[in-house]
N, C-alpha and C positions, 0 to 999 in steps of 0.2 A: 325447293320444298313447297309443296301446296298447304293451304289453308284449309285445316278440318272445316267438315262443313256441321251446320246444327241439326239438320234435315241427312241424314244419311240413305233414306229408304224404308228400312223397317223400322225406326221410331219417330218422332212427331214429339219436339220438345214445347213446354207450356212455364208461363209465369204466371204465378197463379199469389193473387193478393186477396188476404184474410179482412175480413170486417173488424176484428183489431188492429188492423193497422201492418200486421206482418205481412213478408212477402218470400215467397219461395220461387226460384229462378230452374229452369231446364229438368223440370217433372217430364219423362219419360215417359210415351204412351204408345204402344206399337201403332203401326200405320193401320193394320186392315182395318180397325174399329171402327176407323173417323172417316167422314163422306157422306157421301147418300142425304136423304132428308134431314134425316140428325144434324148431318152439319159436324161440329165441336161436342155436341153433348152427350155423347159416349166418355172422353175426355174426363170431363166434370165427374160424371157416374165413377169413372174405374181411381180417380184422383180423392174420391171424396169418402170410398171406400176403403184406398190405403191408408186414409187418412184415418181413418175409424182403428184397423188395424194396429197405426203406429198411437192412437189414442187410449187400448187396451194395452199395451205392454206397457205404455211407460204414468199409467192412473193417472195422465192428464186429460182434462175435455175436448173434446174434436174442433177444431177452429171452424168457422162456417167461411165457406168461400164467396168472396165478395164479386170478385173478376176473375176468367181467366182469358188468358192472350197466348197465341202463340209467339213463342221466342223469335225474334226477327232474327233475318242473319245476317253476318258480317259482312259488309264489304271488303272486297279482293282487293290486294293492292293490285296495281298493273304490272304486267309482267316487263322485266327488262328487255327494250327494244320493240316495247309494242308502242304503237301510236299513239293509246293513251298518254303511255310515258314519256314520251318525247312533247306530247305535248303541256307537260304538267310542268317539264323545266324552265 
């Protein structure tokens, strides 16, 4: 069985920590946005927009974002019978 990956291709997951102190983990942002000169701040823009959105339906105020980072990924274990693994015994 393989290890879902965080990075699929077409999305691009973010951990993004609020100036209160909150933190929200694997914010979802399609690939094609992010690159080029921009860099990440496409990200921020479309993250900080839903956030607006989820801050009108629920008549709470929009959190300002402090950081964002993208989600690092998991380390693989090694597969059985690969070299790693034999040498990790």
């Amino acid at each position: 069985m393989t290890a879902k990956h965080r990075h699929s291709g077409t999305w691009v997951f973010f951990d993004v920590l609020y100036e209160d102190g909150s933190r929200r983990s694997n914010r979802k942002v399609p690939a094609e946005i992010l690159g080029g000169l921009d860099g990440d701040e496409p990200a921020r823009k479309l993250i900080e927009s839903q956030d607006e959105e989820i801050s009108k339906a629920s008549g709470q105020p929009r959190p300002v974002i402090a950081s964002l980072s993208r989600t690092p990924l998991p380390k693989a274990a090694p597969r059985p019978g690969s070299l790693k693994a034999a040498r990790a015994r």
